[in-house]
C-alpha positions in Angstrom: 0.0 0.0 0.0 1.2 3.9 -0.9 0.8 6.4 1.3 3.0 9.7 2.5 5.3 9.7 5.5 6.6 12.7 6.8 8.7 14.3 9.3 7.3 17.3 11.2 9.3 18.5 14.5 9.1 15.1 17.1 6.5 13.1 15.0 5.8 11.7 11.8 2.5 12.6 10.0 1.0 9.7 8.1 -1.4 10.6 5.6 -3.2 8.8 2.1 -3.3 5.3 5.0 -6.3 3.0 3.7 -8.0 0.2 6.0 -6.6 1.7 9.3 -8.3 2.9 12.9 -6.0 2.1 16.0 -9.7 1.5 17.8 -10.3 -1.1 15.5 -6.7 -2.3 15.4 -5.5 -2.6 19.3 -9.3 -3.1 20.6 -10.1 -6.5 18.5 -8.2 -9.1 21.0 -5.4 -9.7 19.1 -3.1 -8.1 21.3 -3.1 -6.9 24.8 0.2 -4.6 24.8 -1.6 -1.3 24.5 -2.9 1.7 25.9 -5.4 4.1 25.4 -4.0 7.5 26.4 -7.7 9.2 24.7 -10.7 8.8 22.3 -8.1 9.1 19.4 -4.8 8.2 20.9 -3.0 4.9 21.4 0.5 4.1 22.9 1.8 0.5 21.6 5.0 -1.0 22.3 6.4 -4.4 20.1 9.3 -5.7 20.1 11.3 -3.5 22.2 9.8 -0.3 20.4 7.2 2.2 22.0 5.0 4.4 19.7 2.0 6.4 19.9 -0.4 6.8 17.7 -2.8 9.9 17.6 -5.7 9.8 14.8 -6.3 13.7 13.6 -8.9 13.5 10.6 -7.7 12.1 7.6 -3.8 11.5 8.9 -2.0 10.1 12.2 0.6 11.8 14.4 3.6 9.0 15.3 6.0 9.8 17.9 8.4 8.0 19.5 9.5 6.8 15.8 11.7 7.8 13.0 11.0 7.2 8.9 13.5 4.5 9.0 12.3 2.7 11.6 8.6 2.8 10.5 9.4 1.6 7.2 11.9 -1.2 9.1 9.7 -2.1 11.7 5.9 -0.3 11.7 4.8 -0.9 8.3 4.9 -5.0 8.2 3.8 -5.3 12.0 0.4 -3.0 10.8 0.9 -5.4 7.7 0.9 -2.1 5.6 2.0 -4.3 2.2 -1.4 -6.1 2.6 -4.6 -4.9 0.3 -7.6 -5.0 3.1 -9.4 -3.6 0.8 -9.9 -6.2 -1.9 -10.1 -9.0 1.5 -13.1 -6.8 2.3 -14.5 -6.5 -0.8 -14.2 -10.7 -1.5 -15.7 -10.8 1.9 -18.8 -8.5 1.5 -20.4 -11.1 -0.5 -21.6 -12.7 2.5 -24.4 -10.0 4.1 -23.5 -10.9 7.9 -19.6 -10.2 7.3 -20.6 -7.0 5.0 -22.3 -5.5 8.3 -19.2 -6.9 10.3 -16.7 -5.3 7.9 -18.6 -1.8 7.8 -18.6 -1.9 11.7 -14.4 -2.8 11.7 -13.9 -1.3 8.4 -10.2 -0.4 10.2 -8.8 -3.5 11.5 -5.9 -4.7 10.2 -3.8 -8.2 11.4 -0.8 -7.3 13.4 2.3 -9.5 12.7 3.5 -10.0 16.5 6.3 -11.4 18.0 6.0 -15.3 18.4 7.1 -15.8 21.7 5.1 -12.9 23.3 1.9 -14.2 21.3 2.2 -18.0 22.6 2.7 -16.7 26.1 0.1 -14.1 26.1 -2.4 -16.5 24.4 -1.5 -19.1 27.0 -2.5 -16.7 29.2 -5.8 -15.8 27.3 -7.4 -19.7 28.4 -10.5 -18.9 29.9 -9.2 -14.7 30.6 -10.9 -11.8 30.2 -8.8 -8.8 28.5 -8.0 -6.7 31.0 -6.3 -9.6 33.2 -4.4 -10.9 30.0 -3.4 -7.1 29.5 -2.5 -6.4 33.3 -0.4 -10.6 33.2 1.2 -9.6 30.3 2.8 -6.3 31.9 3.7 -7.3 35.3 5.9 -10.1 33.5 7.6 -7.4 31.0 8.1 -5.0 34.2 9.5 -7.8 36.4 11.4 -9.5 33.3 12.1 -7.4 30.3 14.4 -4.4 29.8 13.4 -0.4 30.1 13.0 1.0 27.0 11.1 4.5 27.9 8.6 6.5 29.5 6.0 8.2 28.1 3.2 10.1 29.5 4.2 8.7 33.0 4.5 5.0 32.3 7.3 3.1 32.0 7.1 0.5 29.2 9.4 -2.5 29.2 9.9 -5.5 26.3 8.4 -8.3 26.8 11.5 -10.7 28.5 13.3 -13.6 26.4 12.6 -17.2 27.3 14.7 -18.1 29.7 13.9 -15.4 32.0 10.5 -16.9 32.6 12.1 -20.5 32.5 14.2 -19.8 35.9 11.0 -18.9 37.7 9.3 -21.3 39.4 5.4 -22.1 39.0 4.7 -20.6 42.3 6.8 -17.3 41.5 5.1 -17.4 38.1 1.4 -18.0 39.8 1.2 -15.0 42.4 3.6 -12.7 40.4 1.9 -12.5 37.4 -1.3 -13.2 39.0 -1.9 -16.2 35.8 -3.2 -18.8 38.2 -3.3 -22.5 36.7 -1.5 -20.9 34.0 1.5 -21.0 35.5 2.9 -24.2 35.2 2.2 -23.7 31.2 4.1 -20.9 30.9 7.0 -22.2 32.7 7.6 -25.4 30.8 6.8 -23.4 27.5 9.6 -20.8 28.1 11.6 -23.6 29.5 11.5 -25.9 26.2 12.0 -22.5 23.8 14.8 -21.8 25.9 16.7 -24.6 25.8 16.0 -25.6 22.1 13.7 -28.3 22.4 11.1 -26.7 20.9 11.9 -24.2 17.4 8.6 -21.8 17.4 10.5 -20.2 14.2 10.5 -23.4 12.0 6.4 -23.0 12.0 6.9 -19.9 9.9 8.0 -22.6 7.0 4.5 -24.8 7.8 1.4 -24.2 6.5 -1.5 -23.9 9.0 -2.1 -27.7 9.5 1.3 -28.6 10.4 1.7 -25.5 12.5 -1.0 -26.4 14.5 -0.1 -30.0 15.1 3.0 -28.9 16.3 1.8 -26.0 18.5 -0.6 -28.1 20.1 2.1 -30.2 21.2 3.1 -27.5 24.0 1.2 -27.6 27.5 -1.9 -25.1 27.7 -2.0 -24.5 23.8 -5.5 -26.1 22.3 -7.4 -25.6 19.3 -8.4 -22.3 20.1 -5.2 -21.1 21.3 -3.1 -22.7 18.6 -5.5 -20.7 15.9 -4.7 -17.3 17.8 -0.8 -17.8 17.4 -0.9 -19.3 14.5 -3.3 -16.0 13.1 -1.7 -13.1 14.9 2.0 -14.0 14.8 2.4 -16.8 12.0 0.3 -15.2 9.3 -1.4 -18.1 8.7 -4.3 -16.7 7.6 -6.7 -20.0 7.5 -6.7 -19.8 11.4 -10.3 -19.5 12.8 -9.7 -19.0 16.3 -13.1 -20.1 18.3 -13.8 -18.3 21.5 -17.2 -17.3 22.8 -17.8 -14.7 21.1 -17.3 -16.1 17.6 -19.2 -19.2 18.5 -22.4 -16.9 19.2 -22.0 -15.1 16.0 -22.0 -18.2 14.1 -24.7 -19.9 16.0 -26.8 -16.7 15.6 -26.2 -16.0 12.4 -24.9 -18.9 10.3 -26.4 -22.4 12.1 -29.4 -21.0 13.5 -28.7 -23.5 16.5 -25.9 -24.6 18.9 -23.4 -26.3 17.2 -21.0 -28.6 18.6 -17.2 -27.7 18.9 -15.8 -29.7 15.3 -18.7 -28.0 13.2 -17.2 -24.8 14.8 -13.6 -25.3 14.1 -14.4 -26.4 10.4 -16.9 -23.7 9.9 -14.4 -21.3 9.3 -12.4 -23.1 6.6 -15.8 -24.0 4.7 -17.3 -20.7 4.9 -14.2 -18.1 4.4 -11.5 -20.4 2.9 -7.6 -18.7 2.8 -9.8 -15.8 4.0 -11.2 -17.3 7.5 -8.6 -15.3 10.0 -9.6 -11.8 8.6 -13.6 -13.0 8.8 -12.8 -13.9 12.3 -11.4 -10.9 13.4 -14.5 -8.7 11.6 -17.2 -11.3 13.5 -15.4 -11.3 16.6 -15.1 -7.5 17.1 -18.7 -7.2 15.4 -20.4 -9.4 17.8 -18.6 -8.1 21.0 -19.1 -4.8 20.5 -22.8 -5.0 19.2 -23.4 -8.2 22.0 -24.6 -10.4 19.3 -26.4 -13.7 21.0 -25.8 -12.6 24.3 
């Protein structure tokens, strides 16, 4: 995708940027390592980088990053070389995904870090967002290295495997607050760490194989596996199921309960290469608007 990048005194200004609102971005549950400092203002970190995010009209205010680093960094984590808008207009030929789309019209997939997304997904097993989001932090504060302050928080990276690996489960438990979780992430970090397990080889699988090997690891299931796979992998076939997406299919697509399989298959059948991206529109459409609630 083309648009103009500028430099103008301590930010950048961003403007021609199709498909893109940091509400619909940060606010759809793929990721839990932001902050909203306003209506219209975001503060993100990745990968050892902090930004902020400001939408004014038609452009957006960065600071905390230079040209070189956006172009390096920023534009394939916001997956800026990807056109949304022909995956929304294949899409829109299904009604119920048209409505979703028009209600997201601004998400795009991030490409996240692989560790971070197997640990915070871990984490995610029967969460709610704001205790993933406050887990998540407390390890990068206790684990990871300063990297700056901004508005009066201090942001951290998120800490390399072995750090979590020399904790023990009870550290883990009431540190982190992560409960039954614990032991997970442990023995995750632990195998990463010492080479037992190669998370980076599943870039080279396709989303079968990627799966059968995530779901290999302790606390990673179906759902979980589809969430890593999705929002780090780019294994766009992924149809993560939580609750939310299993009441907008059974309210809009089975007319009835359906049982877990026809679920995890529905996405494939239904969206094809496209399922992750119909996913992400459903889930944040039927969240937001309580759909079968």
């Amino acid at each position: 995708m083309s648009y103009k990048i500028e430099n103008r005194e301590d930010s950048l200004i961003i403007s021609e940027l199709k498909d893109f609102k940091p509400s619909h971005i940060f606010e759809c549950g793929q990721c839990f390592r932001w902050k909203k400092e306003d209506d219209n203002s975001y503060t993100t970190i990745a990968s050892g980088r902090v930004i902020n995010i400001i939408e004014d009209k038609d452009n957006f205010i960065v600071r905390g990053s230079s040209i070189e680093e956006w172009k390096e960094f920023w534009h394939h984590y916001f997956d800026l070389d990807r056109d949304y808008s022909q995956i929304k207009e294949e899409l829109s030929v299904d009604p119920i995904l048209q409505e979703a789309i028009s209600f997201g019209y601004g998400m795009r997939l991030l490409n996240q870090d692989p560790y971070e997304t197997i640990i915070s997904f871990i984490i995610s097993a029967n969460n709610q967002i704001p205790r993933i989001k406050s887990a998540v932090e407390l390890i990068s504060n206790d684990l990871g290295d300063f990297v700056v302050s901004f508005k009066g928080k201090d942001y951290y990276s998120f800490p390399e495997p072995k750090e979590l690996a020399s904790k023990s489960d009870a550290y883990i438990r009431e540190k982190y607050r992560v409960g039954f979780r614990a032991d997970r992430i442990r023995e995750v970090s632990r195998r990463i760490a010492q080479g037992e397990f190669d998370h980076r080889c599943i870039y080279d699988f396709d989303h079968k194989k990627g799966k059968e090997l995530l779901t290999t690891l302790p606390g990673v299931g179906p759902k979980v596996s589809d969430c890593i796979l999705l929002f780090a992998y780019d294994k766009s076939e992924a149809f993560p199921v939580d609750v939310w997406v299993k009441r907008v299919m059974e309210y809009f697509y089975f007319k009835r309960n359906a049982t877990k399989k026809e679920l995890e298959e529905s996405g494939e059948k239904l969206f094809g290469s496209l399922a992750g991206f119909a996913q992400q529109y459903l889930f944040y459409y039927a969240r937001e608007m309580g759909i079968g609630k």
